[in-house]
C-alpha positions in Angstrom: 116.9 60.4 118.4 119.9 62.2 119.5 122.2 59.2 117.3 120.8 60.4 113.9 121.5 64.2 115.0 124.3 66.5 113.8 125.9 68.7 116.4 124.4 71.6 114.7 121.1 70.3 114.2 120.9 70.1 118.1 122.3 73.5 118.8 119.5 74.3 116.5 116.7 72.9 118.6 118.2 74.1 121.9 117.7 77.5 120.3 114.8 77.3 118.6 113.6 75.6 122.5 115.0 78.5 124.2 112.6 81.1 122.4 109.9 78.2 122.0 108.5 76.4 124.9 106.8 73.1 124.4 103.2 72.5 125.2 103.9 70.7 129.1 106.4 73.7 130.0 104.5 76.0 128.5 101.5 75.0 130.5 103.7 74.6 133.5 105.4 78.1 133.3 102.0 80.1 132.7 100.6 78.4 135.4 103.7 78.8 138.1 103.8 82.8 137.1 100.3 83.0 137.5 100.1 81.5 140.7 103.4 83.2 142.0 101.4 86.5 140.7 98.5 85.9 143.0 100.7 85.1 146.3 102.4 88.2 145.7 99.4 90.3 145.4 97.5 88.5 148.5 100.6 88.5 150.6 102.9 91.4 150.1 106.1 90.1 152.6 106.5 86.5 150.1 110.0 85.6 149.4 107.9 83.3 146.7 109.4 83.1 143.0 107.6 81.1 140.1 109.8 78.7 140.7 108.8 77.9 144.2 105.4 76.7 142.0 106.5 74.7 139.3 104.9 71.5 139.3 107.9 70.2 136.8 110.8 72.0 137.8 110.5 71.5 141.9 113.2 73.3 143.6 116.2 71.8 144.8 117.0 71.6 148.3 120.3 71.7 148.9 121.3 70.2 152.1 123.9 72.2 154.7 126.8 71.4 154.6 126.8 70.2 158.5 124.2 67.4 157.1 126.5 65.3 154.7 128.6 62.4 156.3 132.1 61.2 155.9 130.7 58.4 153.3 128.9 60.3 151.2 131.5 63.3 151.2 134.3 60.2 150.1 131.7 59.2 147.8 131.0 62.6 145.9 135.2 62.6 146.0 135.4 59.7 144.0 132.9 60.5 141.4 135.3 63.4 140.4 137.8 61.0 139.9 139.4 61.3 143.5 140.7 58.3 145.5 139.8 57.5 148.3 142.2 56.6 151.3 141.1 55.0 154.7 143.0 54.6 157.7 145.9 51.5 157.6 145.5 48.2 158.7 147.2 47.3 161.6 
């Protein structure tokens, strides 16, 4: 689809999607605000946000920073075009 698109015929439909949801978000964001709106009146102290009950859109957990490895840390490194160096040989 996106092959036999112009540039501006997809700057188009990211606004037009912007100010017009489609039918599964649409669903998805009524349903997390109303939800988040019941929480917050049943339990005044939430930290809650819509978000939090999105059944498309789950929030990200982002791991601490203490959590991530050498390896994966090297790994992220080299996906932004970083090289990696080890300790020599001998």
């Amino acid at each position: 689809m996106l092959a036999g698109m112009s540039s501006s015929e997809f700057a188009e439909w990211g606004r037009f999607y912007s100010h017009q949801y489609f039918q599964t978000d649409q669903l998805d964001t009524h349903f997390s605000r109303l939800s988040h709106l019941v929480v917050s009146m049943l339990c005044k102290d939430t930290d809650a946000t819509p978000r939090d009950f999105s059944l498309l859109n789950p929030p990200v957990e982002i791991p601490a920073p203490g959590e991530m490895d050498d390896d994966t840390i090297m790994s992220v490194a080299e996906s932004l075009g970083g090289m990696r160096y080890g300790p020599g040989s001998g």
